[in-house]
C-alpha positions as CSV (number, residue, x, y, z in Angstrom):
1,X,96.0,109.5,138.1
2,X,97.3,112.2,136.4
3,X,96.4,114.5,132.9
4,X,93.2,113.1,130.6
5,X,92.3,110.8,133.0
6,X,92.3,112.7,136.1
7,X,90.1,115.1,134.2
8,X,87.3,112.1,133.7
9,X,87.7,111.4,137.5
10,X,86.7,115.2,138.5
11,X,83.3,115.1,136.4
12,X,85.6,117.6,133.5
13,X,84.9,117.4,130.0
14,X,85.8,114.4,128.1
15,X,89.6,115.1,126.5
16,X,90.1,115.6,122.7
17,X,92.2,112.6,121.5
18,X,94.7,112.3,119.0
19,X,96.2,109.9,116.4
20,X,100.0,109.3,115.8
21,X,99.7,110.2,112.8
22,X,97.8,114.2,113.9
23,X,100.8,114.3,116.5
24,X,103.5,113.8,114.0
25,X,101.9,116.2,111.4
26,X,101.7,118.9,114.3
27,X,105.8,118.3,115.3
28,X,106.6,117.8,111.7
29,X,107.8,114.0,112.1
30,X,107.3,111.1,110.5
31,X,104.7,109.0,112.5
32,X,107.7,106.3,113.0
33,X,109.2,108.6,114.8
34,X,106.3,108.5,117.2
35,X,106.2,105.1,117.2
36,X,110.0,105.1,118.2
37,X,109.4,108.2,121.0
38,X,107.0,105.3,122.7
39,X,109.2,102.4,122.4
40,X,112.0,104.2,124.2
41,X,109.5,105.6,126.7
42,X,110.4,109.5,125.7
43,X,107.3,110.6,124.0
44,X,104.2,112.0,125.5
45,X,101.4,110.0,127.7
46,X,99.1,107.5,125.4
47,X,96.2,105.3,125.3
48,X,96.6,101.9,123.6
49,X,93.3,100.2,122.4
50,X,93.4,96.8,121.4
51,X,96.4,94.2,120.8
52,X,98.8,93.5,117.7
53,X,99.0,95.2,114.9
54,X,95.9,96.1,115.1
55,X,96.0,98.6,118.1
56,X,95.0,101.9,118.1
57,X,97.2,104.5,120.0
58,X,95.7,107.7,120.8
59,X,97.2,111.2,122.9
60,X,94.9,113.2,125.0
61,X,95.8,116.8,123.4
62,X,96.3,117.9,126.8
63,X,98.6,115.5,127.6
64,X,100.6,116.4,124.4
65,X,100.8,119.6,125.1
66,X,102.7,119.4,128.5
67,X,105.3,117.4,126.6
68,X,106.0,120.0,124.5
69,X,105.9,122.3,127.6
70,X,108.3,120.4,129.3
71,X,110.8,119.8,126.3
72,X,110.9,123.3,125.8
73,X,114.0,125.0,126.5
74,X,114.9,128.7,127.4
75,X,118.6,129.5,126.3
């Protein structure tokens, strides 16, 4: 178990989640373009709630933000 999760497991604060929709505002996409970052399997960690159309995806902030950390590049 690794990021959110692992921090349930160790008795740590429950993580602040996410939409697709707060995660695309913050990296100035479209929330498509989340949707397609999970299809292909390149986007950050997420939780899916439900089945359908109807699910609900949600990001654990912390898991978001070591995305970013490791798309970051120093040039």
């Amino acid at each position: 178990m690794g990021g959110a999760v692992q921090g349930l497991s160790e008795g740590g604060r429950f993580p602040k989640f996410l939409t697709s929709a707060e995660v695309a505002e913050m990296l100035r996409a479209s929330p498509r373009a989340m949707e397609v970052l999970r299809l292909k399997g390149e986007g950050p960690r997420y939780f899916r709630f439900g089945r359908g159309g109807k699910a609900k995806v949600l990001y654990a902030a912390e898991d978001v933000a070591g995305w970013l950390e490791e798309k970051t590049r120093e040039e």
